[in-house]
ZASEDO-522559 format. One record per residue: x, y, z of N, C-alpha, C in turn. Coordinates in nm, 2 decimals, decimal comma, always signed. Example, Ala and Ser with C-alpha at 12.3 -4.5 7.8 and 13.67 -1.06 7.14 Angstrom:
2
      n_x      n_y      n_z     ca_x     ca_y     ca_z      c_x      c_y      c_z
    +1,32    -0,57    +0,78    +1,23    -0,45    +0,78    +1,32    -0,33    +0,78
    +1,28    -0,22    +0,71    +1,37    -0,11    +0,71    +1,29    +0,00    +0,79
//
This chain:
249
      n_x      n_y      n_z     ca_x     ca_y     ca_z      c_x      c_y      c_z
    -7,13    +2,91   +17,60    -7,09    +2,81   +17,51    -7,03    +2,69   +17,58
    -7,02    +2,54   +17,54    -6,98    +2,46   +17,57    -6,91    +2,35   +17,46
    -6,77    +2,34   +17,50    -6,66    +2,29   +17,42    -6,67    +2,09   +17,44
    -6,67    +2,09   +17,31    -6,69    +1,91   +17,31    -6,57    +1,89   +17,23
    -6,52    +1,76   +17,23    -6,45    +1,75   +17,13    -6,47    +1,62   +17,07
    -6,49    +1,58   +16,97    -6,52    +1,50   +16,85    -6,46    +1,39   +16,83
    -6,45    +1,26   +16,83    -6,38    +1,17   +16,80    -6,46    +1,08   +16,63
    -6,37    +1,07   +16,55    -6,43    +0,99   +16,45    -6,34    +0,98   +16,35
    -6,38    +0,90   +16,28    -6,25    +0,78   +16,14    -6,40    +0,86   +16,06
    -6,28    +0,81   +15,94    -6,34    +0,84   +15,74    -6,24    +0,73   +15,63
    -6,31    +0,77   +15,59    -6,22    +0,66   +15,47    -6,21    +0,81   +15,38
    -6,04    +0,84   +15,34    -6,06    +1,00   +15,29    -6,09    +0,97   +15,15
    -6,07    +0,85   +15,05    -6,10    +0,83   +14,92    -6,20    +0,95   +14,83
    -6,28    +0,96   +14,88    -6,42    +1,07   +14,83    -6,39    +1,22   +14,90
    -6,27    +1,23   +14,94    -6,26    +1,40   +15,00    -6,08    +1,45   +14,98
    -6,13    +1,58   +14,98    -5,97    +1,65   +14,94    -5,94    +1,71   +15,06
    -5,91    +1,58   +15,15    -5,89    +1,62   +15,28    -6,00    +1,69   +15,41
    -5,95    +1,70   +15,49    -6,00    +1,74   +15,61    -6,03    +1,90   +15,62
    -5,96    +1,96   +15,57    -5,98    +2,11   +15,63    -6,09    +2,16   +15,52
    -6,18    +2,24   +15,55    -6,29    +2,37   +15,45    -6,16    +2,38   +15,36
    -6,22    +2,37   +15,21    -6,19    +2,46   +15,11    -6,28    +2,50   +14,99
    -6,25    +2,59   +14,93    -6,31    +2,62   +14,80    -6,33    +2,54   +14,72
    -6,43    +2,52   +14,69    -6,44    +2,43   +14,52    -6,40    +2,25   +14,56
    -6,41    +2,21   +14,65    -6,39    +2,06   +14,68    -6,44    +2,01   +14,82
    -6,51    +1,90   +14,79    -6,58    +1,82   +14,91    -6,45    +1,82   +15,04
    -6,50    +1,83   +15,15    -6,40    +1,77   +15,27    -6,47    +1,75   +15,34
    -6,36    +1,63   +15,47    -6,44    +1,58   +15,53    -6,49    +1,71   +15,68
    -6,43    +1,81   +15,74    -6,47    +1,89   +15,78    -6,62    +1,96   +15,77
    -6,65    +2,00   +15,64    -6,71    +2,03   +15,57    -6,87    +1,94   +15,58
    -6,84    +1,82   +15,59    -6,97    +1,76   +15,58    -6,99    +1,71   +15,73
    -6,90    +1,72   +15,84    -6,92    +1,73   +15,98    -6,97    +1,83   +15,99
    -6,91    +1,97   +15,95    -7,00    +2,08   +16,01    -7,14    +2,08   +15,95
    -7,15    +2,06   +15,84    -7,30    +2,08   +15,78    -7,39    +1,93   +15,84
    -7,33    +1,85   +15,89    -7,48    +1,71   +16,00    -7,51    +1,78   +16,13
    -7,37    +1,88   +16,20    -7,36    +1,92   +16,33    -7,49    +2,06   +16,30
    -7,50    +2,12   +16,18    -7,56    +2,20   +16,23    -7,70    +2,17   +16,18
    -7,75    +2,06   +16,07    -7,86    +2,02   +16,09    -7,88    +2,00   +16,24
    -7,84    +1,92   +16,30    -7,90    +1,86   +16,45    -7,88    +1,95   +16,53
    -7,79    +2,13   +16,55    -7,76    +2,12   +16,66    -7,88    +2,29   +16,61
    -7,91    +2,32   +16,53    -7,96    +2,43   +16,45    -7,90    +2,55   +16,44
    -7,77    +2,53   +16,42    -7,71    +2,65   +16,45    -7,55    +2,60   +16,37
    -7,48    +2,70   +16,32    -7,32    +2,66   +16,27    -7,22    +2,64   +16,42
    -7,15    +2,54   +16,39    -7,07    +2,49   +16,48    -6,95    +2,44   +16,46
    -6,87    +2,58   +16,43    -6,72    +2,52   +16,32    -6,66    +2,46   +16,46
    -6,57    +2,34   +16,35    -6,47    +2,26   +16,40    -6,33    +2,27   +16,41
    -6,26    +2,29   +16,53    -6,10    +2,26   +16,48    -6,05    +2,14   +16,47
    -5,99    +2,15   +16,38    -5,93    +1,93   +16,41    -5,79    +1,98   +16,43
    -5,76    +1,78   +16,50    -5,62    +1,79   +16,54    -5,54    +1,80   +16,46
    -5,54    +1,78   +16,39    -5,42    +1,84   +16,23    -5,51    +1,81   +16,08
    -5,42    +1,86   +15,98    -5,46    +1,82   +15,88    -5,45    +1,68   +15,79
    -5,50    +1,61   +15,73    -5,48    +1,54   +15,65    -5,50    +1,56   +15,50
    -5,46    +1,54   +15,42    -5,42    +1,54   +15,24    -5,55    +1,47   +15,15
    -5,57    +1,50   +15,06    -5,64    +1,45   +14,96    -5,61    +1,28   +14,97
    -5,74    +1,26   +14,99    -5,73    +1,08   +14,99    -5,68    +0,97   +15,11
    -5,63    +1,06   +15,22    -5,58    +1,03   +15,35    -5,67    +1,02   +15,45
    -5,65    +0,85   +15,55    -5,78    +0,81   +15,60    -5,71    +0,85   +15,75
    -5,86    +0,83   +15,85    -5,82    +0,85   +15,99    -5,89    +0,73   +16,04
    -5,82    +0,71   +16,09    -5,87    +0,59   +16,20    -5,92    +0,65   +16,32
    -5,87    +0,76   +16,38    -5,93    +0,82   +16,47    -5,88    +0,95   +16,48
    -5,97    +1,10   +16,43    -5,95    +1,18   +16,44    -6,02    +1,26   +16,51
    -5,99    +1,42   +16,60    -6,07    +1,42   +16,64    -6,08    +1,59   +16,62
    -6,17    +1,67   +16,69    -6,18    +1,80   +16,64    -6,26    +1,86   +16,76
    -6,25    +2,02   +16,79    -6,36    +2,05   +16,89    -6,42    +2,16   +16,83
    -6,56    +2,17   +16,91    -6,66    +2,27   +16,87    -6,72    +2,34   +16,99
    -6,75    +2,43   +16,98    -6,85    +2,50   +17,05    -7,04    +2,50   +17,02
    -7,10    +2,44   +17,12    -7,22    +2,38   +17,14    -7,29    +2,55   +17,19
    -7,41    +2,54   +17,18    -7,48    +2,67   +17,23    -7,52    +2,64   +17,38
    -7,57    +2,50   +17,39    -7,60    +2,45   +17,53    -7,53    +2,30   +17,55
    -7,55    +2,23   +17,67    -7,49    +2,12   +17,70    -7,53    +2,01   +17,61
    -7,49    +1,89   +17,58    -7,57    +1,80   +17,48    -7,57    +1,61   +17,55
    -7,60    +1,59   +17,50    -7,66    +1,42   +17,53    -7,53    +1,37   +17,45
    -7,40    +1,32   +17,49    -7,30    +1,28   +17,40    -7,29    +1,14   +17,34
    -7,43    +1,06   +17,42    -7,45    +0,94   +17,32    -7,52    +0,96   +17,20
    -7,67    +1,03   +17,26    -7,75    +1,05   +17,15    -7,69    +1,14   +17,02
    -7,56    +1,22   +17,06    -7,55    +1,32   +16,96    -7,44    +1,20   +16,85
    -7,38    +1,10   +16,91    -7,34    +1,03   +16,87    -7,41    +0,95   +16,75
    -7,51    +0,88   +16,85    -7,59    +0,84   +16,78    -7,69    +0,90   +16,61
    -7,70    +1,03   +16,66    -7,78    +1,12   +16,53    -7,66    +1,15   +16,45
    -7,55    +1,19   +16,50    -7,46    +1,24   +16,39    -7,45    +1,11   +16,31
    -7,48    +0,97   +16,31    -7,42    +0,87   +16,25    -7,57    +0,85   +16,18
    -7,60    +0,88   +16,20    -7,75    +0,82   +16,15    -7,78    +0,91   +15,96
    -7,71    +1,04   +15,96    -7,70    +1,13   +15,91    -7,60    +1,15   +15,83
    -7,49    +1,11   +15,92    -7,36    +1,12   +15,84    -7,35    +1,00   +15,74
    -7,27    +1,03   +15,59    -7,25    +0,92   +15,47    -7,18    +0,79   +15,53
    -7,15    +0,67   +15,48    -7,14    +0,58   +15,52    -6,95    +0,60   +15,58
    -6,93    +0,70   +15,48    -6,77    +0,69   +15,46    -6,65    +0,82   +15,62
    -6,81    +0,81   +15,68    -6,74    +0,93   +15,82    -6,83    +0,85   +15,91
    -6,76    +0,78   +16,04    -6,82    +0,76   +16,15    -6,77    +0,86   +16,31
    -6,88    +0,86   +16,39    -6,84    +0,91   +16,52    -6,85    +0,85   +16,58
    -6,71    +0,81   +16,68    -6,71    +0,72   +16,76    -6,75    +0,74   +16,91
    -6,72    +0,90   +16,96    -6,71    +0,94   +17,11    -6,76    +1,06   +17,09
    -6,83    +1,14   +17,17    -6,81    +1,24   +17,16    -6,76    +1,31   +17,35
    -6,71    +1,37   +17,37    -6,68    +1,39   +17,51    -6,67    +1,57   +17,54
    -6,72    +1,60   +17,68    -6,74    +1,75   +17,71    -6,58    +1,77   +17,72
    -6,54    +1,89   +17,74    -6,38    +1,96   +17,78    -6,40    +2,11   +17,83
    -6,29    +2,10   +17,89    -6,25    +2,24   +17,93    -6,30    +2,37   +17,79
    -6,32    +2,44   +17,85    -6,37    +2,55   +17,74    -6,23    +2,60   +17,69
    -6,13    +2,61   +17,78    -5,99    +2,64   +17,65    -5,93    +2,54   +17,59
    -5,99    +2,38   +17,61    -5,95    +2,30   +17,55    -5,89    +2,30   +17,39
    -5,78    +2,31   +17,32    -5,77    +2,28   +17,18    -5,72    +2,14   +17,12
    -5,85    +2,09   +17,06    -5,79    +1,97   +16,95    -5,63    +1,95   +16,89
    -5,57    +2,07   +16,82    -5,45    +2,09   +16,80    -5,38    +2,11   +16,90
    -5,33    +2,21   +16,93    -5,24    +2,26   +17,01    -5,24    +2,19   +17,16
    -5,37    +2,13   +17,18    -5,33    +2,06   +17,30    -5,30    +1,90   +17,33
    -5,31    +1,86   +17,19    -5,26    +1,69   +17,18    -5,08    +1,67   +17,19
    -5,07    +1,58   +17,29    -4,96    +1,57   +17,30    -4,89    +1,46   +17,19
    -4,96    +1,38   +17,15    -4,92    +1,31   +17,05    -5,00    +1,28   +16,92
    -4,92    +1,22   +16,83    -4,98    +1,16   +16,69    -4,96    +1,05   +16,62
    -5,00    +0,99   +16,66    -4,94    +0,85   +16,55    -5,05    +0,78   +16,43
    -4,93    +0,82   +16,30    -4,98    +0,78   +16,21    -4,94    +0,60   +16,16
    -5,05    +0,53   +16,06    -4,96    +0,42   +16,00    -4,97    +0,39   +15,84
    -4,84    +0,36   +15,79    -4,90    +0,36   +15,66    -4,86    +0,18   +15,55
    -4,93    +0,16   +15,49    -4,94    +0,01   +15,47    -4,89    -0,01   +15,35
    -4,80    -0,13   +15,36    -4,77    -0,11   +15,19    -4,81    -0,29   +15,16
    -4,81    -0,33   +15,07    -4,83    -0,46   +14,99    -4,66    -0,50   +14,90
    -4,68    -0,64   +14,91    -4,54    -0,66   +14,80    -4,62    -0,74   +14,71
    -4,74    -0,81   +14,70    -4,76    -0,90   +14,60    -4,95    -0,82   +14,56
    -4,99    -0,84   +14,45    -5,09    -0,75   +14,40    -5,21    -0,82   +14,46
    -5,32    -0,75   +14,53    -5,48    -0,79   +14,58    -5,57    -0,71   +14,57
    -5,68    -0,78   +14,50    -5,80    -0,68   +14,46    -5,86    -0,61   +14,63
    -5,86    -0,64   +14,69    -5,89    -0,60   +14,83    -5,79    -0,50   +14,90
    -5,68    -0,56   +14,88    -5,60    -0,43   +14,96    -5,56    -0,31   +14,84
    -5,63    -0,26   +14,71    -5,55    -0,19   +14,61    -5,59    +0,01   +14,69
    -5,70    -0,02   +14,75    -5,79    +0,09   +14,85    -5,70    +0,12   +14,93
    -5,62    +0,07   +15,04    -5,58    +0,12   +15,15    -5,42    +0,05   +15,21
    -5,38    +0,05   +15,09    -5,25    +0,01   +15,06    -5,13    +0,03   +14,94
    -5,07    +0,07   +14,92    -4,97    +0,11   +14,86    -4,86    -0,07   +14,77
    -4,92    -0,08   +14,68    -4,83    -0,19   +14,66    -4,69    -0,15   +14,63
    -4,62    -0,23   +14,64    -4,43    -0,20   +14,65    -4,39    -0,30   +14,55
    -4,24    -0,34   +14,47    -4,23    -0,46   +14,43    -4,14    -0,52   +14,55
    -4,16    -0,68   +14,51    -4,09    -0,74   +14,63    -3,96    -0,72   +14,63
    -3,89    -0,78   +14,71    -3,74    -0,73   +14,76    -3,68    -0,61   +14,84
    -3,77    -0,53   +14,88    -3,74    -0,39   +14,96    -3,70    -0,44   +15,12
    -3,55    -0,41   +15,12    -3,49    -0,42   +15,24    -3,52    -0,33   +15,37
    -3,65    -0,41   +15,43    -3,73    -0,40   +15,55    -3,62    -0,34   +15,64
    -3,48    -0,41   +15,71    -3,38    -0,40   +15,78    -3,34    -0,23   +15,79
    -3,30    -0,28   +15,59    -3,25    -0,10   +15,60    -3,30    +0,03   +15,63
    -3,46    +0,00   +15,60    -3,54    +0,13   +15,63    -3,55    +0,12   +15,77
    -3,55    +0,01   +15,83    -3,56    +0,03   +16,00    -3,44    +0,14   +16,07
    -3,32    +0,05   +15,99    -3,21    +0,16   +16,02    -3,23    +0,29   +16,02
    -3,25    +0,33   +15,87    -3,29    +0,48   +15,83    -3,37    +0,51   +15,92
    -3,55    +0,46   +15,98    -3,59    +0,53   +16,03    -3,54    +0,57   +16,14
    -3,45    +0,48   +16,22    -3,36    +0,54   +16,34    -3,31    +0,69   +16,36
    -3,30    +0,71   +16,24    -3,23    +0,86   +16,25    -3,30    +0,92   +16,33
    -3,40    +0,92   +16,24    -3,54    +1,00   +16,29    -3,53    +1,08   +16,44
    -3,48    +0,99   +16,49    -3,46    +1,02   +16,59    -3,35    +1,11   +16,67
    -3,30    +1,17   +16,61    -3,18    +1,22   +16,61    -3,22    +1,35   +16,56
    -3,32    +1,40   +16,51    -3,32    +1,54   +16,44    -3,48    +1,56   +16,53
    -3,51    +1,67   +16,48    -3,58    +1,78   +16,51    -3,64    +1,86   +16,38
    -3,56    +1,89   +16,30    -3,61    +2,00   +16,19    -3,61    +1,95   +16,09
    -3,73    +1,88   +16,06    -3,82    +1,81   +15,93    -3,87    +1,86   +15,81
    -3,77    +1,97   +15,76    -3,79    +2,11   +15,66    -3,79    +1,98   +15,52
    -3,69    +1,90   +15,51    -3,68    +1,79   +15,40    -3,79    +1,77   +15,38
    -3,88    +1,69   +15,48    -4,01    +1,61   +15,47    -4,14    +1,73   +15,47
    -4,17    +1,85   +15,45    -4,23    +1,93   +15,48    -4,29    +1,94   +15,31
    -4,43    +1,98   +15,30    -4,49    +2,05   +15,19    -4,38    +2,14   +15,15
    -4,40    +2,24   +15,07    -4,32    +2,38   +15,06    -4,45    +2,49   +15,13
    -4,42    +2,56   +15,12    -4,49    +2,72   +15,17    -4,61    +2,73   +15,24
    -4,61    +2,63   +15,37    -4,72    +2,62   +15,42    -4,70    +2,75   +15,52
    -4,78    +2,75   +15,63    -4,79    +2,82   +15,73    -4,78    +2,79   +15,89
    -4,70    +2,73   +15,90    -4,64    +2,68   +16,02    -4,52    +2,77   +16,06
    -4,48    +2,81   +16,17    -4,39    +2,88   +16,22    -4,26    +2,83   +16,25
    -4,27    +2,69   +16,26    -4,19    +2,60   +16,31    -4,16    +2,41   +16,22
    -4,09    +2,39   +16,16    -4,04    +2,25   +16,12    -4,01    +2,17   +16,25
    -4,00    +2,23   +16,31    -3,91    +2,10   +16,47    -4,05    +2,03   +16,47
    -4,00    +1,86   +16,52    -4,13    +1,83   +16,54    -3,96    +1,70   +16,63
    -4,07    +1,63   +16,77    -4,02    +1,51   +16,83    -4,10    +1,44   +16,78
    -4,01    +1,33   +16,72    -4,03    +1,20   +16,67    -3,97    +1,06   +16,81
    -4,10    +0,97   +16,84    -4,09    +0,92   +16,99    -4,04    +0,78   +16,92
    -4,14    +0,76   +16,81    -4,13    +0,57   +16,72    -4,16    +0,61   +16,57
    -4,03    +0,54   +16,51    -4,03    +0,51   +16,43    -4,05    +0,41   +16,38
    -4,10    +0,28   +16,29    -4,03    +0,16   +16,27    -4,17    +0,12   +16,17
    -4,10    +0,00   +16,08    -4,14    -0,09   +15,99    -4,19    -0,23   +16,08
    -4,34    -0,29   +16,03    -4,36    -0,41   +16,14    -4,47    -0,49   +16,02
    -4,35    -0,59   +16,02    -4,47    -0,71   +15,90    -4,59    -0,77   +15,97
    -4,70    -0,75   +15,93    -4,82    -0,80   +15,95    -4,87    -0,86   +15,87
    -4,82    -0,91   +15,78    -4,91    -1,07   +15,70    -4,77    -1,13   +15,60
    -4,79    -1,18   +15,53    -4,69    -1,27   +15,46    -4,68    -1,20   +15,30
    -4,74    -1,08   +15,32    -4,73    -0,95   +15,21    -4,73    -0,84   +15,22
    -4,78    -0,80   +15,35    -4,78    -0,68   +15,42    -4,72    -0,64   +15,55
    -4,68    -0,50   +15,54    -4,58    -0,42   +15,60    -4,64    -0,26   +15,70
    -4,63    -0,26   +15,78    -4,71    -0,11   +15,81    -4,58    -0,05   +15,86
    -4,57    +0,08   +15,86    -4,51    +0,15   +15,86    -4,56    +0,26   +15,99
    -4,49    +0,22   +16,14    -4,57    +0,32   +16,22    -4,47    +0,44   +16,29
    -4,54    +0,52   +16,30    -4,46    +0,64   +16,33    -4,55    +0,73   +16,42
    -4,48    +0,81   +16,54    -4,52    +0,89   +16,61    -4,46    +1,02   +16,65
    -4,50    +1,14   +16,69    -4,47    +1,25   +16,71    -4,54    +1,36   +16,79
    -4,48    +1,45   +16,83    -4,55    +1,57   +16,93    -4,66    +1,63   +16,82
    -4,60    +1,68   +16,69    -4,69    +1,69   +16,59    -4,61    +1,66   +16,47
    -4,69    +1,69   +16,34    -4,62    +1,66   +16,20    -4,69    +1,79   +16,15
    -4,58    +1,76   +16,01    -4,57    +1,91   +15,93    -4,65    +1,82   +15,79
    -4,68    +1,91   +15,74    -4,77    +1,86   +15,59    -4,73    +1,77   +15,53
    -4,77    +1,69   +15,50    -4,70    +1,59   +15,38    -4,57    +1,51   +15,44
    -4,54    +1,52   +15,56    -4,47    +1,48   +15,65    -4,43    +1,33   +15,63
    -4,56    +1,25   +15,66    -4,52    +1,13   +15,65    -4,49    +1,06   +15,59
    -4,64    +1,06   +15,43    -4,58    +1,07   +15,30    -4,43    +1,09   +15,22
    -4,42    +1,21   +15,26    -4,23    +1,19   +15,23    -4,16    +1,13   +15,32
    -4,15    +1,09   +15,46    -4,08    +0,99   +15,48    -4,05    +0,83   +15,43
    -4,19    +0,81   +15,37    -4,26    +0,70   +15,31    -4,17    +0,73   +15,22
    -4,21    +0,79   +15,10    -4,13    +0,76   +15,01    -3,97    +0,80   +15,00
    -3,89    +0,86   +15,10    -3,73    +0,88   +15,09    -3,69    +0,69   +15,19
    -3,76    +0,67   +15,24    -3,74    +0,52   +15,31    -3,75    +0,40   +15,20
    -3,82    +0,45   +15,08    -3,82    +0,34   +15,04    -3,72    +0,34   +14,92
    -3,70    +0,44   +14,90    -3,55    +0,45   +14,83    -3,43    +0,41   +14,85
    -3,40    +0,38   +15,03    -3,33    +0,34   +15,09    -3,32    +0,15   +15,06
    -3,50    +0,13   +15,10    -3,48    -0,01   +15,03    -3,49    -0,11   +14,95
    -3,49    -0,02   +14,85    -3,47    -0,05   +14,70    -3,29    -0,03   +14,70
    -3,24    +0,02   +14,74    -3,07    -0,02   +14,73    -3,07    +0,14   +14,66
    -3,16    +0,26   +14,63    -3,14    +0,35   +14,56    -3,05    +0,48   +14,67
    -3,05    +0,42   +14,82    -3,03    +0,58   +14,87    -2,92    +0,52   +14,98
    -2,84    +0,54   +15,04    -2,79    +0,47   +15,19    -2,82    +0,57   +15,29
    -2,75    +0,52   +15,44    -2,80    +0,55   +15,49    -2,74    +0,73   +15,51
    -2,63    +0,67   +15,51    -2,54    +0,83   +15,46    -2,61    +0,90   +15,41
    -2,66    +0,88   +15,28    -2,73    +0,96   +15,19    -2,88    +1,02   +15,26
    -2,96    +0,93   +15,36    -3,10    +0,98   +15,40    -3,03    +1,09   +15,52
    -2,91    +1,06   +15,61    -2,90    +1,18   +15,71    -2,85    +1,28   +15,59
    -2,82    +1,24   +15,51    -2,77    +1,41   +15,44    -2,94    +1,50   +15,38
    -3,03    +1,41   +15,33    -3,17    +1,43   +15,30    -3,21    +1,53   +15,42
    -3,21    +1,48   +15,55    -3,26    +1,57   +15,65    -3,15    +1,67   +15,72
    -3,04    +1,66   +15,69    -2,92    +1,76   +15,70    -2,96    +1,87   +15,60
    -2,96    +1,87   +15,49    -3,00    +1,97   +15,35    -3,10    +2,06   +15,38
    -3,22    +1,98   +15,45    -3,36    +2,08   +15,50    -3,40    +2,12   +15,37
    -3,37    +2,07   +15,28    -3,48    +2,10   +15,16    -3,56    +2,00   +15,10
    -3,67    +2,03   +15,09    -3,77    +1,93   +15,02    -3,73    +1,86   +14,89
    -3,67    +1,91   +14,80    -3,67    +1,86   +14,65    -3,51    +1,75   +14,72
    -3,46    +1,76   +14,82    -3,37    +1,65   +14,84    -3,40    +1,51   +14,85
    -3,57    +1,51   +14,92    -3,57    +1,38   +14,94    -3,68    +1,31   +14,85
    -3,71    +1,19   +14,86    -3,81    +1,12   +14,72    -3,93    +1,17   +14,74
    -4,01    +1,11   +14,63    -4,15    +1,12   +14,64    -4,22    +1,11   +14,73
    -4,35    +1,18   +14,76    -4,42    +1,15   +14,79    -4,52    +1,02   +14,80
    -4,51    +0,92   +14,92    -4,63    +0,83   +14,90    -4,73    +0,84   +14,86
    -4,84    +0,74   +14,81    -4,93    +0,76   +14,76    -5,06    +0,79   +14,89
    -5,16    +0,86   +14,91    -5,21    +0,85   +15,00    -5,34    +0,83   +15,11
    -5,37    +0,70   +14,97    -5,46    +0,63   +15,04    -5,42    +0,50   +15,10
    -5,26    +0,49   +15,16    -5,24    +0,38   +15,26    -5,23    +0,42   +15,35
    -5,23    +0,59   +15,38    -5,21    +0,67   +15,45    -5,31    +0,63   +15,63
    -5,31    +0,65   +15,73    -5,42    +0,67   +15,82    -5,36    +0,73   +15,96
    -5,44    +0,83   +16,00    -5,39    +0,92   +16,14    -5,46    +0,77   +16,22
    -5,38    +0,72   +16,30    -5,45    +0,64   +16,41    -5,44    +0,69   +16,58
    -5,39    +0,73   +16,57    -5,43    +0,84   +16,75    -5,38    +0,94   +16,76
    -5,47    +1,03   +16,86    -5,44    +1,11   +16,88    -5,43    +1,14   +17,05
    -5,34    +1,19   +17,10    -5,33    +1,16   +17,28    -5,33    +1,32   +17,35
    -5,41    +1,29   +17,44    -5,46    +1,40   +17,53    -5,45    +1,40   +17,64
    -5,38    +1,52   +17,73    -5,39    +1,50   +17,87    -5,54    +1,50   +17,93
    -5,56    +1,40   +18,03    -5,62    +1,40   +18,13    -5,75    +1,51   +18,19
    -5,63    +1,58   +18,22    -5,70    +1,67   +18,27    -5,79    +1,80   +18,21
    -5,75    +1,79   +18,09    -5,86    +1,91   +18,00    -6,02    +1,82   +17,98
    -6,04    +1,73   +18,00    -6,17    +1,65   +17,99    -6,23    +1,66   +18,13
    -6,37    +1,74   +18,10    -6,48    +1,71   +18,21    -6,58    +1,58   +18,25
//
């Protein structure tokens, strides 16, 4: 067998996320079923993490096992020709056969977009806010971030992870238009619903609803019902994912 790993964006709108499940489209799901028209054979995928119902990727990636060596433009090329408008492949590249998509990315950085004034264009992949949210203060808050390790606050409840620690490298809020805000963040990995809840306990912060006091006690508590809502999450997008070197042939 020979291990590839997958590079490709979706717009997640039309999928309940990335991983196989019962009873709902995913984008997983309709990679493995183009991979095995073309390759004639099933060829499950691991991806680098998960993403959520309605959560896009800018660039995500996943590996598989091939029966024989393959043409990584042309497979490029056919998987796109085949695949719906709303999943592109960008790369495809050989790896080490113990290579893992997961477990061996050293980083992740997601960004998430919010709006202050209303547009029929950005209502898709943007989160509108009302105006007045003190940009300053959530910078501050996200500072903490940096200072902890166990993200039990920001975590789904009863997933299957062994571990809440996660290193957080950047945090921060960065205005990009004269209405819009992205919100970028990076880490070794993230826990479910991770970002999302930092999205929305940040913005409670800059609405005047939370201080800063109040957010280190959110991630002091380690319980999820401490901190706010969940963002909405089609502003959502995984934008890289970083790999050593040396696991690529």
């Amino acid at each position: 067998m020979f291990r590839y790993f997958i590079y490709f964006s979706y717009d997640g709108a039309a999928y309940h996320g990335w991983q196989v499940q019962p009873n709902a489209v995913t984008v997983q799901q309709v990679l493995e079923e183009a991979l095995e028209t073309l390759v004639r054979c099933p060829v499950p995928l691991v991806g680098a993490g998960r993403t959520d119902a309605g959560v896009n990727a800018a660039c995500m990636v996943a590996h598989g096992d091939f029966p024989c060596e393959v043409d990584c433009a042309q497979l490029v090329y056919k998987l796109n020709r085949i695949l719906p408008p709303d999943i592109a492949v960008s790369c495809v590249r050989r790896v080490k056969d113990d290579a893992h998509a997961r477990f061996d990315a050293l980083s992740r950085r997601y960004s998430y977009r919010v709006v202050t004034a209303k547009s029929p264009f950005e209502r898709r992949y943007a989160c509108r806010i009302m105006p007045g949210v003190d940009f300053d203060a959530m910078n501050r808050a996200a500072e903490l971030l940096y200072e902890y390790t166990d993200f039990t606050s920001f975590s789904k409840l009863h997933t299957d992870v062994k571990t809440n620690n996660c290193k957080v490298t950047h945090a921060a809020w960065r205005r990009v238009g004269e209405n819009e805000w992205v919100f970028e963040i990076e880490a070794d990995r993230f826990l479910r619903n991770m970002v999302r809840a930092i999205v929305g306990t940040l913005l409670l912060v800059g609405r005047g609803k939370m201080s800063l006091e109040d957010f280190r006690a959110v991630i002091d508590r380690k319980a999820r019902g401490e901190a706010g809502d969940s963002a909405p999450g089609e502003a959502l997008f995984l934008m890289h994912v970083e790999y050593p070197e040396e696991i690529f042939l």
